[in-house]
C-alpha positions in Angstrom: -33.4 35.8 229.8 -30.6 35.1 227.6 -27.7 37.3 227.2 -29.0 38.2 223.4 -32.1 38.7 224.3 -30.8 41.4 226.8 -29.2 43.0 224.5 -31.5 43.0 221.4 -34.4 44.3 224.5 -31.7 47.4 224.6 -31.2 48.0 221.4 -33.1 47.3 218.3 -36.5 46.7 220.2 -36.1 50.0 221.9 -35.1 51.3 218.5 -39.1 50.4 217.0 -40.2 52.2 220.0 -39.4 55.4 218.1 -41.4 55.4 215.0 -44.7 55.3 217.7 -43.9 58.8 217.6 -44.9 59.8 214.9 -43.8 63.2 213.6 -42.0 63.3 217.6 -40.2 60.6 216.3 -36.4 62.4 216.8 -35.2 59.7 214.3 -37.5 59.8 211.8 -34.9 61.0 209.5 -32.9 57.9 209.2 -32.9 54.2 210.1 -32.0 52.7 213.1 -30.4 50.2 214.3 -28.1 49.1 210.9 -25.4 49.5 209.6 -25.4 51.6 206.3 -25.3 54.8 204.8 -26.9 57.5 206.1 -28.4 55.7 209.0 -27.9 56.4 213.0 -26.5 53.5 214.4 -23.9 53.9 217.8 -21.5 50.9 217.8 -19.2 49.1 220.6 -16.3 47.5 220.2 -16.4 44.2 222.8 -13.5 42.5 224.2 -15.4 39.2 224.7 -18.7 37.7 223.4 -21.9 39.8 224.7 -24.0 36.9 223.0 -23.4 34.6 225.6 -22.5 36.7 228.6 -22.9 40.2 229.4 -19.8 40.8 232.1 -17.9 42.5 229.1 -20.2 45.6 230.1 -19.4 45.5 234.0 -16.0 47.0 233.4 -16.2 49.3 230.3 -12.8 50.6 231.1 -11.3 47.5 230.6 -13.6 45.4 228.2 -14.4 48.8 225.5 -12.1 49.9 224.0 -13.9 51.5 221.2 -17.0 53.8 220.9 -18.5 55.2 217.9 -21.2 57.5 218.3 -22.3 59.9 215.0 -20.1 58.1 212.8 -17.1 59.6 215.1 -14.8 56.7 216.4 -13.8 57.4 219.9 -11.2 55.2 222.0 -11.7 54.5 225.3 -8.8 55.5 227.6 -7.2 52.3 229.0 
């Protein structure tokens, strides 16, 4: 499996899970996995290329510096 492939298996794939739901769906009020207004989307900020490798993530203290989870941006102690 590719590095991507990981990674969209993680994310936006587990995101269309959701809507399966149905009214249990605890999304249902706003789109997942973009970037836009009013949507629920958590973000990383990377130090390094997750596309192509995915040892960024085997040290978070030292490869994140940057988390933003409900549209709050949090920085990662270093």
């Amino acid at each position: 499996m590719e590095p991507i492939e990981a990674l969209w298996m993680a994310t936006s794939a587990n995101a269309e899970l959701f809507p399966m739901c149905g009214f249990r769906d605890p999304y249902i009020d706003a789109p997942l996995s973009v970037i836009q207004p009013g949507a629920w989307t958590d973000l990383l900020l990377v130090d390094g290329d997750p596309t192509t490798g995915l040892s960024s993530f085997s040290d978070p203290d030292a490869n994140i510096p940057l988390i933003a989870k409900d549209s709050i941006a949090h920085e990662c102690m270093r």
